[in-house]
C-alpha positions in Angstrom: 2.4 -6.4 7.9 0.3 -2.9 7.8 1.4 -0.2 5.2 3.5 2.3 6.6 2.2 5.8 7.6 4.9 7.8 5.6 7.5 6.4 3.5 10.7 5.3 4.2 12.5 6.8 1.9 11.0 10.7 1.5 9.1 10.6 4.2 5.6 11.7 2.7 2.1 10.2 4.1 1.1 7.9 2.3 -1.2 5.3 4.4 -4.4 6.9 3.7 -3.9 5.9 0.1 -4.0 2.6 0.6 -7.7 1.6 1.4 -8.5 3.7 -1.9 -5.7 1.6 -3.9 -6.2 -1.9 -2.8 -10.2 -1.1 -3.4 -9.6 0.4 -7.2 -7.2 -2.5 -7.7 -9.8 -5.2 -6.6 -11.6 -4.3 -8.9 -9.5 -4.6 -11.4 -7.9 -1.2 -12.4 -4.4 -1.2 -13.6 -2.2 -0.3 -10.9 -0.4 2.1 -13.1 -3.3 4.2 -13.2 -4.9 3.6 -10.0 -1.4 5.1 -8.6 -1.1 8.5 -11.5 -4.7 9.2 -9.7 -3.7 9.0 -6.2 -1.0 11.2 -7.1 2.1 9.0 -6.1 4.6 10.5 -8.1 7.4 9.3 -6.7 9.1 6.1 -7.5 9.7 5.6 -4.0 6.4 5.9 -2.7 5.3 3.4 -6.0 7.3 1.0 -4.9 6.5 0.5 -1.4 2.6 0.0 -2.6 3.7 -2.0 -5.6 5.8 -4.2 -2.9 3.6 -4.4 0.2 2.0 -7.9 0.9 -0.5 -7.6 3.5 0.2 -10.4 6.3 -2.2 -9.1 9.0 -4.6 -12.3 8.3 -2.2 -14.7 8.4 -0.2 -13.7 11.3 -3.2 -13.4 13.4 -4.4 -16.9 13.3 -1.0 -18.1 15.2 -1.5 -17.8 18.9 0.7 -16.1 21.1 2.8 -17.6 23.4 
């Protein structure tokens, strides 16, 4: 649903790199790069952002019960 503050595997903070990255990748940067910038090193970190599909819009148009 929303990115993770830190990730799960090292640990590090990595949620306030995402506005930047989904913004740079809108526009159509290659992710690749977009990622070396940030300076996401790690392949664990890379993967969670590579992974992540953002859910928040469609799970807020069900109601709740």
């Amino acid at each position: 649903m929303i990115i993770p503050i830190r990730c799960f595997s090292c640990g590090k903070p990595v949620a306030h790199l995402w506005e930047d990255f989904t913004k740079r990748v809108e526009k159509g940067e290659d992710r690749k790069k977009v990622l070396d910038d940030l300076g996401m090193e790690r392949y664990c970190c890379r993967a969670l952002f590579l992974g992540h599909v953002d859910l928040l819009e469609t799970a807020s148009e069900f109601k709740k019960i």
